[in-house]
Phi, psi and omega in degrees: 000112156230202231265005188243311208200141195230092182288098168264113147283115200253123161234156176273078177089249157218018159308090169307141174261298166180187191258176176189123161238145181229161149316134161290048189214227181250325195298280174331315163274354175278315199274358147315278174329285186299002190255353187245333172253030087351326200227359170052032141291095180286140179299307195299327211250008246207129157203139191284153174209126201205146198265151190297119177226020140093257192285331189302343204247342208284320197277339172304284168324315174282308179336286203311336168293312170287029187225017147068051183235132139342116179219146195257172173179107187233148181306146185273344169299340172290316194294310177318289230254009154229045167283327215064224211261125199235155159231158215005200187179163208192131171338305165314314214266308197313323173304329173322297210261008169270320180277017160303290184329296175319332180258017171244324205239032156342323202269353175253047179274160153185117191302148181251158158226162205255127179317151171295130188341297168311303154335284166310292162355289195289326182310331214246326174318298227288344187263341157266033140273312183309330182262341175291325167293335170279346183275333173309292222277316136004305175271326193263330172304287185324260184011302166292301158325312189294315165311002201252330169305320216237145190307175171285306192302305214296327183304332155322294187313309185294011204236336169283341161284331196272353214282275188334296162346296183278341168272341163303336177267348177276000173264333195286341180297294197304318215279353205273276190306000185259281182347285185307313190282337173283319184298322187289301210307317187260022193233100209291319189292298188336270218296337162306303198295314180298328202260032184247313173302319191269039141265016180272145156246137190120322202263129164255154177332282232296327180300296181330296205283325152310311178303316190276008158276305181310325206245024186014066168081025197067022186262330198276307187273136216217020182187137185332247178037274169301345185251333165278330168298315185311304172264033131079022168247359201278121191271136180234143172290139162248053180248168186189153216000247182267327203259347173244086178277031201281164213267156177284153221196140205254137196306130162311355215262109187205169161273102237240328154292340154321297173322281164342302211269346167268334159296327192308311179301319161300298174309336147317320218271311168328295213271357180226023154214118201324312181284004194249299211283340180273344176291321186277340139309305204302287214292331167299323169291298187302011178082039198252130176319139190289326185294300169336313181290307173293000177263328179277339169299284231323307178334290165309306170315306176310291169334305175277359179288285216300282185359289209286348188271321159325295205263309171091052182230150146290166194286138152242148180277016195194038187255123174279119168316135162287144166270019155282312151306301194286000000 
């Protein structure tokens, strides 16, 4: 997948048939469609298998889904490193070894299905309040830095160049965020699912509305777990035989903005809810590194996220099972 053209390889078994490159655009999905079924390749018998490359591929995944062909959507580090030892590349070959990958690991398909309207919708607000923030923050870091170099006058000056800049990007934020909160607001699933999640304490709009984009609404992860591997909190042993004890520790390979907004949320959680912030002294007195310990709320926030959405309650601080549910 790139941003022009989409390089297909079609096999049979592990049978190559042939190649194809089209335009990224519809007139190239059309001329895909008449070429497979030119070749008596059925939408039903099929499966597209194409690596995640985030926008380049979405609207390709959406045709083939309403075109009823099966689309696959794989991490490109799983399709890499289970090449084994590969040497150079090329648009063609790469398209090779991704439908290789597709014909060795069939049994690790999992069908994408393309988010609901309101959805993509919220995905495309919340990544432009993220680069509008980062262009604030951009403009306002220096600033602070430059005082400490520079006269009162020159910093005046710079800070009067910046200033319009920076309250133009702080109305389009405020206006990025009234926007997000009238869609979930108008949106009967948005607003059940945020208000279930942000009765967890420590979860805010920004986590909820990230988690219900990452997970399209909980459909893609389908477990605490899977979810916490997914934001990189999830703790793994690292040992090997007798000679590597090493401590346990959680993988870079993560949603690393995710990540972020669920410590914010433990350090939130810490600090205003009684039954969180006294779990998290205990375990410090008792001598457990404090970042462990905040890896362990994370945990904890996710668990309970996934619970009350999984059951379809809100969260309680005081909750009894009915022996009638078990």
């Amino acid at each position: 997948m790139s941003k022009k053209t989409i390089d297909i390889s079609v096999l049979k078994g592990k049978e190559k048939l042939f190649h194809l490159r089209i335009n990224n655009d519809e007139k190239g999905f059309k001329a895909l469609k008449k070429e497979l079924q030119k070749h008596g390749i059925l939408a039903k018998k099929s499966i597209l298998c194409l690596e995640n490359t985030g926008f380049y591929g979405y609207s390709f995944s959406c045709w083939a889904v309403e075109n009823a062909y099966p689309v696959w959507i794989e991490n490109a580090i799983a399709i890499k490193r289970s090449l084994g030892l590969v040497r150079g590349k090329n648009d063609q070959v790469d398209s090779y070894r991704i439908a290789l990958y597709a014909a060795r690991f069939e049994d690790k398909c999992k069908l994408w299905q393309p988010p609901r309207k309101a959805v993509q919708r919220l995905q495309q607000l919340i990544a432009t309040r993220t680069r509008l923030i980062e262009s604030r923050n951009r403009l306002k870091t220096p600033l602070k830095e430059l005082s400490f170099a520079f006269s009162k006058n020159q910093n005046k000056e710079v800070e009067t160049c910046c200033k319009a800049a920076i309250k133009g990007i702080e109305k389009s934020i405020d206006k990025v965020e009234e926007k997000i909160d009238q869609l979930i607001k108008s949106d009967t699933g948005l607003s059940h699912m945020k208000k279930i999640i942000t009765s967890v304490d420590g979860i805010g709009l920004q986590i909820a509305t990230a988690l219900i984009v990452a997970t399209n609404e909980f459909k893609e992860l389908k477990s605490q777990r899977k979810m916490a591997c997914y934001a990189g909190i999830a703790p793994f042993e690292h040992t090997s035989g007798t000679s590597i004890k090493g401590r346990t520790r959680v993988s870079h390979l993560a949603n690393k903005s995710l990540k972020t907004l669920l410590h914010m949320g433990a350090i939130s959680a810490i600090k205003n809810s009684e039954e969180i912030g006294a779990y998290y002294r205990r375990k410090v007195e008792e001598g457990k590194p404090k970042m462990v310990v905040i890896n362990a709320v994370r945990n904890k926030l996710v668990l309970r996220m996934w619970a009350c959405i999984r059951e379809d309650r809100m969260y309680e601080k005081t909750y009894t099972k009915n022996l009638a549910e078990s």
